[in-house]
N, C-alpha and C positions, 0 to 999 in steps of 0.2 A: 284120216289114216294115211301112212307113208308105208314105202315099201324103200325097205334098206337099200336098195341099190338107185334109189333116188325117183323113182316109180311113184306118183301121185295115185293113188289106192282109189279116190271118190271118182275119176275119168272111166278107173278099170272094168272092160266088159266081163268080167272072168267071177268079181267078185258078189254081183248078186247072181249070177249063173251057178257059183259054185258053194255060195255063201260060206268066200272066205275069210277068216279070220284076220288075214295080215300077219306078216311074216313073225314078229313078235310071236303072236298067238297060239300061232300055228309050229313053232317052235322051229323055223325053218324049212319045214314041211308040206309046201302048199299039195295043192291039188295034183299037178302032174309031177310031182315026186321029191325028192331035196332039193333044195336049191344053194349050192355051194355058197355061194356069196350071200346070204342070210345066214346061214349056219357059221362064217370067219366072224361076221357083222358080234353074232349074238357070244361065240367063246370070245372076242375081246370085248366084251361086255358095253359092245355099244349098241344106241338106237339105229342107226342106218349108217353109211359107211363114210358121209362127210365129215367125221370128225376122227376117224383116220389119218394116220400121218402117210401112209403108204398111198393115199389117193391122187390118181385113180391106178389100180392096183392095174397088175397084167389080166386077173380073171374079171374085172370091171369091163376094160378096156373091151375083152372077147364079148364080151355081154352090149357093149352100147357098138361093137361094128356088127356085130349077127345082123346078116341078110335078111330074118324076117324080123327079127326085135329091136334092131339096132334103132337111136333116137335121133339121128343128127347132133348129140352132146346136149339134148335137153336135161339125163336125169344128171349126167355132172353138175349142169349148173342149179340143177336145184340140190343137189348135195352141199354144195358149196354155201348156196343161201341159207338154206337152213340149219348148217354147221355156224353160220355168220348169226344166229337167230332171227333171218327174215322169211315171212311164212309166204315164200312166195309158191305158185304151183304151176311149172309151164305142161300144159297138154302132152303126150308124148307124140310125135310124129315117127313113124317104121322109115327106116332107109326106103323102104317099097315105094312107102306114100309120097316121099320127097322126089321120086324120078320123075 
């Protein structure tokens, strides 16, 4: 399972804690409440957002510098892979964890 904004789903602590669906599923919906960037994902009718032409969008961009969520540009580049169809899956590292 992927999460649209480039989020490898099988790492995520959230999802047997909260047993989430994945964005898809859940219809943008997760746990702690909409998630903007699944919900653009899912009205341009795509899987997650690397096969977007706007990538990586200004609300991506906000999403991979967040001070706690932010990845050091790991989910771009698994956006980008798996836009490319390689299934590759990098771990997500927090800006926190990278200090």
């Amino acid at each position: 399972m992927i999460g649209m904004c480039g989020a490898y789903c099988g790492v995520c602590e959230w999802k047997e804690k909260t047993n989430c669906p994945g964005c898809q599923d859940c219809e943008s919906k997760p746990f702690w409440g909409e998630c903007s960037v699944a919900k653009c994902s899912i009205d341009k009718g795509y899987n997650h957002c690397g096969h977007c032409s706007h990538l990586p969008c200004e609300r991506l961009q906000e999403a991979f510098n967040n001070e706690e969520h932010g990845d050091n540009g790991e989910r771009l580049i698994n956006l980008k892979n798996w836009a490319n169809g390689k299934e590759t899956y990098l771990k997500l590292r927090t800006l926190n964890q990278a200090k």
